[in-house]
N, CA, C and O of each residue as an XYZ file, in Angstrom:
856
protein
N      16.671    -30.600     39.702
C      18.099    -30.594     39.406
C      18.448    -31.813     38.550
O      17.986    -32.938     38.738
N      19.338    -31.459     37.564
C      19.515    -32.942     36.421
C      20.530    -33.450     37.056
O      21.509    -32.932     37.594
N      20.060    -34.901     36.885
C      21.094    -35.909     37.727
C      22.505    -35.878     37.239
O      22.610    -35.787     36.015
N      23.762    -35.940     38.020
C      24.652    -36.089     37.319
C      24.789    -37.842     36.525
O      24.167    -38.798     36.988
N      25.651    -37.942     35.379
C      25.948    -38.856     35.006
C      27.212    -39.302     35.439
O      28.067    -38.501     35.816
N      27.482    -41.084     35.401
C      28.501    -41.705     36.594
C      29.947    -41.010     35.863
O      31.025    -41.071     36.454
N      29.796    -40.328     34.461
C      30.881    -39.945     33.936
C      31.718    -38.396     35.387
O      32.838    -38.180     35.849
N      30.327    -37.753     35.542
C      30.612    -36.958     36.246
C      30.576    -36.818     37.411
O      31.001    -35.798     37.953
N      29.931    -38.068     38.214
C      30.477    -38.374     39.073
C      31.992    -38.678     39.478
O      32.580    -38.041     40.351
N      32.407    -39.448     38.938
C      33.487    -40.354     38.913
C      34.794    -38.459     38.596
O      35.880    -38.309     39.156
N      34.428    -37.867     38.035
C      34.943    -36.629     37.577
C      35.149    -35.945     38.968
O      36.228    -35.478     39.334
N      34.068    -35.938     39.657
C      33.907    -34.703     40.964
C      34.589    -35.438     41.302
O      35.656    -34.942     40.941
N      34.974    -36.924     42.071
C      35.430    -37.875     43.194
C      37.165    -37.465     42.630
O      38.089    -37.134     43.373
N      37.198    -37.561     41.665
C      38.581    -37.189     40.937
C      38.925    -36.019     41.505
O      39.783    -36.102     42.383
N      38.471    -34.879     41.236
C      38.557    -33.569     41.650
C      38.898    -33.631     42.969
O      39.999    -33.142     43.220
N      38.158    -34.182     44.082
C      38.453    -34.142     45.612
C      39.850    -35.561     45.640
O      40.769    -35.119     46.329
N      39.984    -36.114     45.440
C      40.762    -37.263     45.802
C      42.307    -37.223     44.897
O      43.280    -37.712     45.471
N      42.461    -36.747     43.753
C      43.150    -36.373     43.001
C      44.978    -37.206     42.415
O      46.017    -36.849     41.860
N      44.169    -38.834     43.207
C      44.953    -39.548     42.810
C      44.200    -40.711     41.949
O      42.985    -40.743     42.141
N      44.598    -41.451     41.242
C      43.514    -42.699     40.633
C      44.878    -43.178     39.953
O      45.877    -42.524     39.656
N      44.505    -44.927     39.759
C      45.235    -45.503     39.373
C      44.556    -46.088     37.498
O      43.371    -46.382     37.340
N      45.518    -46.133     36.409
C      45.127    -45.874     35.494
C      45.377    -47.378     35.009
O      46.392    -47.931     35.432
N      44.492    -48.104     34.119
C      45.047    -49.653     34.508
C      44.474    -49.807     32.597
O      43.551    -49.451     31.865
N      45.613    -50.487     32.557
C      45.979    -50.936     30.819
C      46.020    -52.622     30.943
O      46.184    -53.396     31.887
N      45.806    -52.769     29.616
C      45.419    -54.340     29.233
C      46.493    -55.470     29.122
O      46.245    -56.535     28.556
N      47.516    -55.226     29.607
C      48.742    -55.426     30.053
C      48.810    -56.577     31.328
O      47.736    -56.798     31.888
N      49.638    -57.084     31.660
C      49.583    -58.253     32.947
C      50.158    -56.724     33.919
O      50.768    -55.669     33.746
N      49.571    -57.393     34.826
C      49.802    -56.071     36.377
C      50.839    -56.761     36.447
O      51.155    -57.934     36.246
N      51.667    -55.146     37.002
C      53.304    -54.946     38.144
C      52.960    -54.946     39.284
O      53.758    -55.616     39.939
N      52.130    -54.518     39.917
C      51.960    -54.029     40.933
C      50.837    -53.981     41.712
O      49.860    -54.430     41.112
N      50.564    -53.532     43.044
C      49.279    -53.685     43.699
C      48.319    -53.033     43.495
O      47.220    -53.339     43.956
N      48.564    -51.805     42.628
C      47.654    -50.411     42.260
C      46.465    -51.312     41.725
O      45.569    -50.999     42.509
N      46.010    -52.099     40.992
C      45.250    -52.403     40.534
C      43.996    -52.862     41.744
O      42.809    -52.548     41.824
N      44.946    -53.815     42.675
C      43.919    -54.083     43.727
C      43.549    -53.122     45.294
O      42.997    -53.469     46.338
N      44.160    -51.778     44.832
C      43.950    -50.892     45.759
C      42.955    -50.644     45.906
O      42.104    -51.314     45.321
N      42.482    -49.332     46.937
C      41.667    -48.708     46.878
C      41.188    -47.135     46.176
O      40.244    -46.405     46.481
N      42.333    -46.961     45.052
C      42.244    -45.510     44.796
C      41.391    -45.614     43.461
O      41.395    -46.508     42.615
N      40.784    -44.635     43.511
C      40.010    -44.741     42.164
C      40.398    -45.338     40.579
O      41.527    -45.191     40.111
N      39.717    -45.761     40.124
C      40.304    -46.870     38.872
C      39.531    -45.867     37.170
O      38.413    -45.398     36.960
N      40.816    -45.924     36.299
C      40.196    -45.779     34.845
C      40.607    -46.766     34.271
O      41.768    -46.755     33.860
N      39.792    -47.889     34.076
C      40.376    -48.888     32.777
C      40.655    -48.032     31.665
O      40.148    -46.940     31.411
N      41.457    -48.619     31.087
C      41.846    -48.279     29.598
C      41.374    -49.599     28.486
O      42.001    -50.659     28.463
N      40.331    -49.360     27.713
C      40.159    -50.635     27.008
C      40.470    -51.850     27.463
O      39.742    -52.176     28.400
N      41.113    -52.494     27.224
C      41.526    -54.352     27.055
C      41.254    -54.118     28.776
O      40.659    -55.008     29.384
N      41.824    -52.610     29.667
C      42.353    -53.096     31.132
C      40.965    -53.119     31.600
O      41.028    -53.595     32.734
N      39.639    -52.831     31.295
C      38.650    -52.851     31.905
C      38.324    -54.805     31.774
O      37.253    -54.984     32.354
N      38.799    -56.005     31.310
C      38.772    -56.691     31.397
C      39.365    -57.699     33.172
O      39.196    -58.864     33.533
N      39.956    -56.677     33.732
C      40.657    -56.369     35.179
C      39.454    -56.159     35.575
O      39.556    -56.640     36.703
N      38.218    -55.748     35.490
C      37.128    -55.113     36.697
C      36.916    -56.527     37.596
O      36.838    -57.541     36.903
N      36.809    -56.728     39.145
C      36.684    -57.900     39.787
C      34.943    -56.933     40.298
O      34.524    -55.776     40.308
N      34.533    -58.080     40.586
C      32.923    -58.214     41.308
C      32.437    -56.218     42.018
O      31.568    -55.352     41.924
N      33.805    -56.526     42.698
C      33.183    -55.206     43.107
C      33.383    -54.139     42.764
O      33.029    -53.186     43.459
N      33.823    -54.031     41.937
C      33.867    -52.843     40.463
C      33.023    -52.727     39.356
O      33.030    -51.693     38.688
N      32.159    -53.848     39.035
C      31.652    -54.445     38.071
C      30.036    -53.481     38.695
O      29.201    -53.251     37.820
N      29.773    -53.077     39.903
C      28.536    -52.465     40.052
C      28.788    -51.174     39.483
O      29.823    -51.037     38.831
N      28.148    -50.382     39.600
C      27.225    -49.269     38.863
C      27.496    -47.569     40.066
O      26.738    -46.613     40.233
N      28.632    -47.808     40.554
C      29.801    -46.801     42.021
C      30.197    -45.543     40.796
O      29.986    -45.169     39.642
N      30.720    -45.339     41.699
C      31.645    -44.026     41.265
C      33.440    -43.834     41.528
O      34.174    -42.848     41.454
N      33.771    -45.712     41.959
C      34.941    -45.768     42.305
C      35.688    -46.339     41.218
O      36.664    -47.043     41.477
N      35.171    -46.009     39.448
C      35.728    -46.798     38.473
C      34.939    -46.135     37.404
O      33.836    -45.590     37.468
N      35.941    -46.343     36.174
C      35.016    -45.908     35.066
C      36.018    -46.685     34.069
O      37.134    -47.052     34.438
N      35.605    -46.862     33.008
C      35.882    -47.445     31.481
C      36.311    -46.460     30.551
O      35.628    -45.440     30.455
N      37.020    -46.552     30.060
C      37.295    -45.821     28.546
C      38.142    -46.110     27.475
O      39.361    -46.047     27.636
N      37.435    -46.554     25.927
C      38.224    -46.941     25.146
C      37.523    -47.165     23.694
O      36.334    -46.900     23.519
N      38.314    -47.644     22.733
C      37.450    -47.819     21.727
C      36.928    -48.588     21.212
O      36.383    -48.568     20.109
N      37.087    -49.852     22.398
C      36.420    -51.094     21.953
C      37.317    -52.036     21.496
O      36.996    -53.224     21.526
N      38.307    -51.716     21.111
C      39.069    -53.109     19.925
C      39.795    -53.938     20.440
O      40.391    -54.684     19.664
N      40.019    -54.120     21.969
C      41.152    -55.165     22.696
C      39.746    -55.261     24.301
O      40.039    -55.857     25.338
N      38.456    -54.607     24.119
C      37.603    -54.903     25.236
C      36.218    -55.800     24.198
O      36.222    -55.593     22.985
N      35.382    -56.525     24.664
C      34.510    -56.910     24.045
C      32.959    -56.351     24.527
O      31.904    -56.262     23.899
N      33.423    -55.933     26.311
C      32.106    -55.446     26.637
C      31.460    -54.240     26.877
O      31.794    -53.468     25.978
N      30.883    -53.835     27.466
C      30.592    -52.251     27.587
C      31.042    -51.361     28.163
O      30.807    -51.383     29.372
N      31.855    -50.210     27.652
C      32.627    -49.247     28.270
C      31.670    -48.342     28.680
O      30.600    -48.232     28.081
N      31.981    -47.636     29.718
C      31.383    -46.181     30.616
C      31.401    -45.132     29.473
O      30.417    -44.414     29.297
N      32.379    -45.047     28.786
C      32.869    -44.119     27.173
C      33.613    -44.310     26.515
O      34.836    -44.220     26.618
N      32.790    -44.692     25.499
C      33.086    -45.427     23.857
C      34.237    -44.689     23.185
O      33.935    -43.821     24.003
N      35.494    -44.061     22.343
C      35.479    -43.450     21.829
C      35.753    -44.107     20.522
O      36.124    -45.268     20.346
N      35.486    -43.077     19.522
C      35.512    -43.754     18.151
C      37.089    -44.383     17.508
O      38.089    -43.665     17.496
N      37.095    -45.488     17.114
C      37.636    -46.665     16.523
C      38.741    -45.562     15.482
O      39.967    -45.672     15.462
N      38.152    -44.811     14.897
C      38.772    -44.233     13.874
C      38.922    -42.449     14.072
O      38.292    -41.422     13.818
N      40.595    -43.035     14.891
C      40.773    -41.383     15.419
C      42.076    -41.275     15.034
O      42.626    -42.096     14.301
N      42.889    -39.773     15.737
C      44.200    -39.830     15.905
C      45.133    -39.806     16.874
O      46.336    -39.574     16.993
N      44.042    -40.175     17.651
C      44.675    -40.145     19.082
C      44.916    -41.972     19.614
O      44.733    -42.936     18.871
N      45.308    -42.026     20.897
C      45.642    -43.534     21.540
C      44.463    -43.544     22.515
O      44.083    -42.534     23.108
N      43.856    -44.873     22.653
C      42.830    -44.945     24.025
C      43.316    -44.345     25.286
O      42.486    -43.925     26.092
N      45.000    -44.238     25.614
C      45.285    -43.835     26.646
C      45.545    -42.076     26.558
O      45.584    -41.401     27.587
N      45.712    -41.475     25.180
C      45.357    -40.473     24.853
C      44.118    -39.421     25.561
O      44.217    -38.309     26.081
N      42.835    -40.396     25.299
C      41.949    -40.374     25.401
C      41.457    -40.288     26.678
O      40.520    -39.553     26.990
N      42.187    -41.176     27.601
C      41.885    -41.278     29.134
C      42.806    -39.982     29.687
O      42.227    -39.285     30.520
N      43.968    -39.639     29.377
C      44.424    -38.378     29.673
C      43.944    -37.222     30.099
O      43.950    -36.567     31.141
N      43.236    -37.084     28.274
C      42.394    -36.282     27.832
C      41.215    -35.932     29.042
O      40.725    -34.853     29.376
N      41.014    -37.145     29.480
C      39.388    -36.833     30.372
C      39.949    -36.852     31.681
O      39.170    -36.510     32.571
N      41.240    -37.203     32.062
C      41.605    -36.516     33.293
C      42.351    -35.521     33.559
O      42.771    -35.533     34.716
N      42.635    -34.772     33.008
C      43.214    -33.416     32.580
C      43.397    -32.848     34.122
O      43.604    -33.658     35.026
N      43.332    -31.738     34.337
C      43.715    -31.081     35.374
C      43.622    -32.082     36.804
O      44.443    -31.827     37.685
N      42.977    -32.821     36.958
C      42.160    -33.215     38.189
C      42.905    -34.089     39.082
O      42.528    -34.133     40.252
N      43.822    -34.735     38.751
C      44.463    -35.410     39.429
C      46.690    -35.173     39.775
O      47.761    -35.149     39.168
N      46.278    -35.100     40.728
C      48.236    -34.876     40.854
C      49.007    -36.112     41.187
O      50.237    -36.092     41.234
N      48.341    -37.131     41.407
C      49.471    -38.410     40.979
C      48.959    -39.171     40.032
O      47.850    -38.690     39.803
N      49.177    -40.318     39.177
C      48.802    -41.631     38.168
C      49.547    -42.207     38.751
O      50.760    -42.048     38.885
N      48.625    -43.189     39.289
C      49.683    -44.817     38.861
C      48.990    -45.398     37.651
O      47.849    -45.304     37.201
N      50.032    -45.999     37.305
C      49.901    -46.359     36.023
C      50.084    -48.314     36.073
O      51.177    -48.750     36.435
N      49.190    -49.112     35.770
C      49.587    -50.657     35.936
C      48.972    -51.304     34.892
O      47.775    -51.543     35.055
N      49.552    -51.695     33.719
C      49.188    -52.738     32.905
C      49.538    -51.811     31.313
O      48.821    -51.659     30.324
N      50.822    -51.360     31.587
C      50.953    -50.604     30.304
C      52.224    -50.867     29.777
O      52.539    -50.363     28.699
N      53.161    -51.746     30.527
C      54.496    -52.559     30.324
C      53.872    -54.019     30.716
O      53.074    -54.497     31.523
N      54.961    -54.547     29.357
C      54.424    -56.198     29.275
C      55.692    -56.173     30.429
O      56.473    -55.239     30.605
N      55.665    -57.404     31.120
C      56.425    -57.682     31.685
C      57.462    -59.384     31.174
O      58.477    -59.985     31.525
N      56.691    -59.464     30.477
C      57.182    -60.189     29.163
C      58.354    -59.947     28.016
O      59.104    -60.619     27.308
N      58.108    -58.888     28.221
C      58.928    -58.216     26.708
C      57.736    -58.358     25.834
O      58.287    -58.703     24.789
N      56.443    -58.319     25.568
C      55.757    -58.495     24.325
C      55.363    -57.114     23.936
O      54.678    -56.911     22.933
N      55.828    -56.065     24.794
C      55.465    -54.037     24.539
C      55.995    -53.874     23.168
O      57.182    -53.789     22.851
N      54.952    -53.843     22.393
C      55.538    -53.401     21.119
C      56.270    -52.032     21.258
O      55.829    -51.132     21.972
N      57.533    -51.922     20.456
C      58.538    -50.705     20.827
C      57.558    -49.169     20.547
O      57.567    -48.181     21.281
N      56.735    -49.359     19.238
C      55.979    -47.914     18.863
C      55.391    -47.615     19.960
O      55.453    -46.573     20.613
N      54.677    -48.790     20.190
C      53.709    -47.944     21.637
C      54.055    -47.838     22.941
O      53.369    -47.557     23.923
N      55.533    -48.173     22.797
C      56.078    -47.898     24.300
C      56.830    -46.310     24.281
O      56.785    -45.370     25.075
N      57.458    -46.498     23.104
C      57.759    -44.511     22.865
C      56.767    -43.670     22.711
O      56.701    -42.578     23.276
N      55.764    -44.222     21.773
C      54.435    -43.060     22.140
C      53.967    -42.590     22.993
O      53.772    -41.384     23.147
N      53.521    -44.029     24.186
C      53.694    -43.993     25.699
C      54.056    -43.158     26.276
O      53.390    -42.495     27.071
N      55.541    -42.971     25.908
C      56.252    -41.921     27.297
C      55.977    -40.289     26.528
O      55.926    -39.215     27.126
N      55.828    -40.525     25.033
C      55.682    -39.275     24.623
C      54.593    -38.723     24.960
O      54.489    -37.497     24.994
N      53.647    -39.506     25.250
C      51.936    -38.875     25.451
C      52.116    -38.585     27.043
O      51.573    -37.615     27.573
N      52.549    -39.080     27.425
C      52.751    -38.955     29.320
C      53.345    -37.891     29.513
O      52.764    -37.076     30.229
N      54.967    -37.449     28.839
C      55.394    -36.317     28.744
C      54.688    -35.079     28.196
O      54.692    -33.994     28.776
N      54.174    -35.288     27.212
C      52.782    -33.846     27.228
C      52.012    -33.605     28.205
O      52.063    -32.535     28.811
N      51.317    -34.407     28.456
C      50.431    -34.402     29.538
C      51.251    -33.743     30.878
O      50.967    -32.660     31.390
N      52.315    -34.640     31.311
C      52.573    -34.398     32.685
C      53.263    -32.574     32.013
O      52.727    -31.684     32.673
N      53.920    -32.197     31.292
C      54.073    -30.903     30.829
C      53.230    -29.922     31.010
O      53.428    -28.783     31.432
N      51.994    -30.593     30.558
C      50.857    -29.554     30.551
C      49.897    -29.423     31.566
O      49.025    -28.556     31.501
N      49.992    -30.274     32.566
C      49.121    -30.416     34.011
C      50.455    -30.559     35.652
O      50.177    -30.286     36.819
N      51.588    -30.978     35.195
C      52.743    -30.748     36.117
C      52.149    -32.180     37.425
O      52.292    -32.140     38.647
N      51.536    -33.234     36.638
C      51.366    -33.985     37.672
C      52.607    -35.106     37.906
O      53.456    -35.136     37.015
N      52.748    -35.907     38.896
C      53.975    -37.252     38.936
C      53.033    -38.493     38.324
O      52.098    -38.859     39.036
N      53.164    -38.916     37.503
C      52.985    -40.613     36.709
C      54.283    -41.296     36.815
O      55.488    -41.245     36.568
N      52.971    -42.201     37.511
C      53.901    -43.410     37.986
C      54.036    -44.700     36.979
O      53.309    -45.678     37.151
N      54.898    -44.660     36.037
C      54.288    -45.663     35.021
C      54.396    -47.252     35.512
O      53.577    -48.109     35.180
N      55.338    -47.446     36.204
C      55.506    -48.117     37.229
C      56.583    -48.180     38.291
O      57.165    -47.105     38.434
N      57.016    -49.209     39.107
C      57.623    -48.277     39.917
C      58.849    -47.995     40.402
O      59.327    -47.614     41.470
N      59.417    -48.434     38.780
C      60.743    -47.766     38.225
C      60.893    -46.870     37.676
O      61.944    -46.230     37.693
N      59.735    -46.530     36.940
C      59.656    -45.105     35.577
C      58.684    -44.320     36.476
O      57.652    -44.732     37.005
N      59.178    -43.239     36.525
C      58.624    -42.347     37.108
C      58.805    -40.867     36.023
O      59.812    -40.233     35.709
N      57.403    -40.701     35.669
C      57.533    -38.780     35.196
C      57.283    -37.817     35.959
O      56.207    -37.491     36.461
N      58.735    -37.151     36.087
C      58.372    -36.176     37.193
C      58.117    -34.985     36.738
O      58.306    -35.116     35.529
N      57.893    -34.199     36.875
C      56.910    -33.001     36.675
C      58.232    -31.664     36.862
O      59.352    -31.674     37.372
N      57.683    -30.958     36.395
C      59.106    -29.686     36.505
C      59.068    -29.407     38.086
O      58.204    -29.752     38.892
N      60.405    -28.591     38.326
C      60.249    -28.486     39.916
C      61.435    -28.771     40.728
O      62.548    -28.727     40.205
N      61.248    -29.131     42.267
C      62.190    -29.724     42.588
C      62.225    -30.692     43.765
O      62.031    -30.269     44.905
N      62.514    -32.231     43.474
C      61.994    -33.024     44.002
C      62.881    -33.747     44.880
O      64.060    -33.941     44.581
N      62.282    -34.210     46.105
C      64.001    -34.693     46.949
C      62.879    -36.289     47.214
O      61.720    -36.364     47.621
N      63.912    -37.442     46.746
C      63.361    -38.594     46.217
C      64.502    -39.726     47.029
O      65.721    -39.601     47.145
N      63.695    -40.729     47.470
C      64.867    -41.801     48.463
C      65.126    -42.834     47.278
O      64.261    -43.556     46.783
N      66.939    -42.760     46.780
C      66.883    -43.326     45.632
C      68.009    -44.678     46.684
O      68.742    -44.071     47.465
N      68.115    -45.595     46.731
C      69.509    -46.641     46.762
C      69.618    -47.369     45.598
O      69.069    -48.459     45.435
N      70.463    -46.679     44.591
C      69.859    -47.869     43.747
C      71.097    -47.066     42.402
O      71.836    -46.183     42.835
N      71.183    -47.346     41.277
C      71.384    -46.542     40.196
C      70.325    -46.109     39.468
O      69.255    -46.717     39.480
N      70.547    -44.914     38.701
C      69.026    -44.273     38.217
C      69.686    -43.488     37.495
O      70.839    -43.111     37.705
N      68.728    -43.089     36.269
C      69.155    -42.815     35.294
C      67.772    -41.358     34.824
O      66.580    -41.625     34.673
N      68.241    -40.228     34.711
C      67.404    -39.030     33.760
C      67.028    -38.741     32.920
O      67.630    -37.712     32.616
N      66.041    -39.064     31.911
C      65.678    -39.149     30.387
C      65.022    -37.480     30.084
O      63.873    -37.300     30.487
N      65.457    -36.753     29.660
C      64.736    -35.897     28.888
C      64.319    -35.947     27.485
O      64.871    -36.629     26.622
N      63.253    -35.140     27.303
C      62.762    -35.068     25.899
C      62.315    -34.124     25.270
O      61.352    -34.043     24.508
N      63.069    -33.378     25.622
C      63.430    -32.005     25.429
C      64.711    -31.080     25.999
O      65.299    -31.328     27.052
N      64.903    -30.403     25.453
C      66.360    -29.580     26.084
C      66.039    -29.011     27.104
O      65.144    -28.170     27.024
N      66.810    -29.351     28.686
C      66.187    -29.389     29.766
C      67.548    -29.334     31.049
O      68.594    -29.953     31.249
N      66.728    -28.118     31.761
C      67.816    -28.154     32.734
C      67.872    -28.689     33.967
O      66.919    -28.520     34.727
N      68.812    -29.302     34.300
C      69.007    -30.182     35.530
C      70.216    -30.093     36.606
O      71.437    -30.023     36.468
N      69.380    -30.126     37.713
C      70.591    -30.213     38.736
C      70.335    -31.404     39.551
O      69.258    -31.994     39.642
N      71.332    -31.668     40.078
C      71.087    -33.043     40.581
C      72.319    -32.781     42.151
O      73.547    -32.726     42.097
N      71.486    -32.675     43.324
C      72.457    -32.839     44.871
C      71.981    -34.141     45.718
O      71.116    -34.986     45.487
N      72.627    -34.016     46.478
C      72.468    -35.395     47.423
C      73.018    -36.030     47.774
O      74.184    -35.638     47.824
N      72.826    -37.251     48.228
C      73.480    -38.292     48.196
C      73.670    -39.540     47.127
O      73.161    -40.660     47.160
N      74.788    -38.824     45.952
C      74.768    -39.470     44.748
C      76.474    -39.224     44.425
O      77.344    -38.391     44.678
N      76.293    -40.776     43.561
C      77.921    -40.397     42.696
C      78.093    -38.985     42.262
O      78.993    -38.239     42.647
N      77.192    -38.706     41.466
C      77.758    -37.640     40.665
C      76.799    -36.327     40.508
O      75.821    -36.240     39.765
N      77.363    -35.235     41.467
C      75.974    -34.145     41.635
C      76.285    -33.186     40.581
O      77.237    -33.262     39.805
N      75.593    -32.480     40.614
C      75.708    -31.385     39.573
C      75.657    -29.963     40.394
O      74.571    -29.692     40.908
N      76.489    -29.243     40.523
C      76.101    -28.135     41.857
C      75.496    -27.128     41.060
O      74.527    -26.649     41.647
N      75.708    -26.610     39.907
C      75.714    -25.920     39.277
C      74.508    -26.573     37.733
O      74.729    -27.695     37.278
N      73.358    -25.708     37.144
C      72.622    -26.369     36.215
C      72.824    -26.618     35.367
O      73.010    -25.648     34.632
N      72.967    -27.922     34.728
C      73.495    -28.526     33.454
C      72.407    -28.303     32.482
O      71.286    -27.901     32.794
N      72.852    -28.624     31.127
C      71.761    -28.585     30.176
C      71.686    -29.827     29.769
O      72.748    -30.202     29.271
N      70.636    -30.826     29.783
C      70.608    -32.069     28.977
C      69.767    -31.865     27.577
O      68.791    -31.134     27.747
N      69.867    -32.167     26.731
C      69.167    -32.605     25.481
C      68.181    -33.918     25.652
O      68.046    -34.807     26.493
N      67.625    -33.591     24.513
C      66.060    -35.148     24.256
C      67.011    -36.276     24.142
O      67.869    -36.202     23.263
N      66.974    -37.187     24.825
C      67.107    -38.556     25.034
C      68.828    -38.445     25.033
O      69.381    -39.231     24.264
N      69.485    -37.768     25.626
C      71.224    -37.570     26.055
C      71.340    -38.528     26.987
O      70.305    -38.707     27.628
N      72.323    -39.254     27.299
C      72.825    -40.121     27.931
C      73.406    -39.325     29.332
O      73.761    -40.056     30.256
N      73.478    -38.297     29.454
C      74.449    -37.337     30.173
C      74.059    -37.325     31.328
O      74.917    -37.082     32.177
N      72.700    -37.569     31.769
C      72.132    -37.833     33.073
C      72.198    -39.368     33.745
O      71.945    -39.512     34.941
N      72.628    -40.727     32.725
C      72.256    -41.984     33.269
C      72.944    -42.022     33.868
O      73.700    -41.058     33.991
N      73.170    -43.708     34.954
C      74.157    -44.202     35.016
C      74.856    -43.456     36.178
O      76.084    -43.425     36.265
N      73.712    -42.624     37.412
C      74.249    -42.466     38.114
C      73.707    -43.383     39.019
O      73.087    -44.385     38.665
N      73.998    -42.960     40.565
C      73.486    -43.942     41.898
C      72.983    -43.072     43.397
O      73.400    -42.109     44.041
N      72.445    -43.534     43.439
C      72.139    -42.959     44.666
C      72.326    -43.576     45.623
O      72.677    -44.732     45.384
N      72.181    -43.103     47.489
C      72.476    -43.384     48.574
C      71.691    -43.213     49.659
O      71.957    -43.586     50.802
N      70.402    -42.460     49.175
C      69.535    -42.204     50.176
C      69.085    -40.693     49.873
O      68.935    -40.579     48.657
N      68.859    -39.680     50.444
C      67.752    -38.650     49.092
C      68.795    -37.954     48.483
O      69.883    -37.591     48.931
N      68.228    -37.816     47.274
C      68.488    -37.382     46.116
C      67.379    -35.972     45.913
O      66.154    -35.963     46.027
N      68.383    -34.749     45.552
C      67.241    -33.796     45.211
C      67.533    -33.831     43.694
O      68.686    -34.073     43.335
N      66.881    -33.680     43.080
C      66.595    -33.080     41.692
C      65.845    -32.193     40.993
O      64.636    -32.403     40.900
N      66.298    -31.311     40.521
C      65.936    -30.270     40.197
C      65.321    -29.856     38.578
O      66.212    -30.092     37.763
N      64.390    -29.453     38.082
C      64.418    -29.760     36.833
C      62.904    -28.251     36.222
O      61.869    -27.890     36.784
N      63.422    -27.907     35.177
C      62.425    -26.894     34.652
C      61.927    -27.260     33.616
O      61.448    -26.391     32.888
N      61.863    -28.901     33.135
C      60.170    -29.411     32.370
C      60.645    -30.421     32.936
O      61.566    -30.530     33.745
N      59.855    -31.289     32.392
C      59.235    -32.920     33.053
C      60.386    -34.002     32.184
O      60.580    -34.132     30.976
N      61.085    -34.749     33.493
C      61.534    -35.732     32.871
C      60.942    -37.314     33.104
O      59.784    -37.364     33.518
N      61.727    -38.772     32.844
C      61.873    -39.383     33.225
C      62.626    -40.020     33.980
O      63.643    -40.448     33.435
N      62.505    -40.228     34.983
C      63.733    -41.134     36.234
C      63.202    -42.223     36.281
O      62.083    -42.617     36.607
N      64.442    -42.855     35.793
C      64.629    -44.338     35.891
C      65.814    -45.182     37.152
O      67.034    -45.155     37.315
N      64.637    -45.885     37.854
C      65.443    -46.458     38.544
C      65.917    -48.286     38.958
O      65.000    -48.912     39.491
N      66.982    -48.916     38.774
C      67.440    -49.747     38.788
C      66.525    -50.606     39.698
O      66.306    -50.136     40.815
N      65.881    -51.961     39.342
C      65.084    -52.676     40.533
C      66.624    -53.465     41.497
O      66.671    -53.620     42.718
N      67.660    -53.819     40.547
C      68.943    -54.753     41.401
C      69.671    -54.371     41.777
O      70.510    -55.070     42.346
């Protein structure tokens, strides 16, 4: 029997476990990085591997094209494409997983260059479109997946679509919607509400919910 390779290892463990945290070259938000759920560096973020990641497991893998990592990735991809390294990591987790966390893909600085922070949500929004998973970009931005989701909000929070998209919104919130509204790509018509404790939301493609940390 031909051995599997750690690519496909790391693939099956995906398949059964179906959460992994996706880690960019970015300063960490959050604890995802030092968890225990399975890890994909993204280029520069495989510079994050600590001691016990750094062995030769199936609880981590590399992927990128080299140009913000200096050392050896699990899978190279070529330098001269049209896609994004995080494109790329998408790409190879495709069906297999139903949550992302996502940690090291917002500067927390302000240094996120603006292109690749809209590309960002645009590549996340395909994806989560086309596999219906929740990405956690961190753990204010949340892409939620079409459907209908009842979520513990206290806070103000705000609905980004990016696409013409219908929404209902009940709960415990300023302002419900009983009846399904239509929002447009990037409409203001969903922000700027608040919540009180769960919030259902309702939605037939994938948005973004944004929620207030103060």
């Amino acid at each position: 029997m031909k051995k599997l390779s750690k690519i496909d290892l790391f693939l099956n463990k995906l398949d059964s476990e179906k959460i992994l945290c996706l880690v960019g070259p970015l300063e960490s938000h959050s604890f995802y990085s030092n968890s225990d759920f399975l890890k994909l560096y993204v280029d520069g973020g495989a510079r994050k591997k600590n001691k016990s990641t750094l062995k030769q497991n199936i609880s981590s893998l590399s992927i990128g094209d080299n140009d913000s990592f200096q050392g050896k990735l699990d899978l190279t991809l070529p330098k001269n494409k049209n896609y994004s390294d995080l494109e790329g990591a998408l790409a190879l987790i495709g069906h297999r997983a139903d949550i992302i966390l996502m940690d090291g893909f917002i500067s927390l600085k302000n240094e996120s260059r603006f292109d690749h922070l809209l590309s960002m949500f645009h590549s996340i929004f395909n994806f989560v479109k086309k596999y219906n998973t929740f990405v956690f970009i961190n753990h204010n931005l949340i892409m939620l997946p079409r459907g209908i989701h009842h979520i513990n909000i206290h806070n103000y929070f705000g609905i980004i679509a990016f696409t013409n998209t219908s929404l209902q919104i009940l709960g415990k919130v300023d302002f419900k919607s009983e009846v399904n509204m239509n929002i447009s790509s990037l409409s203001s018509k969903a922000c700027s509400n608040r919540g009180f404790g769960i919030v259902k939301i309702k939605i037939d493609k994938p948005v973004l919910l944004t929620i207030n940390e103060n």
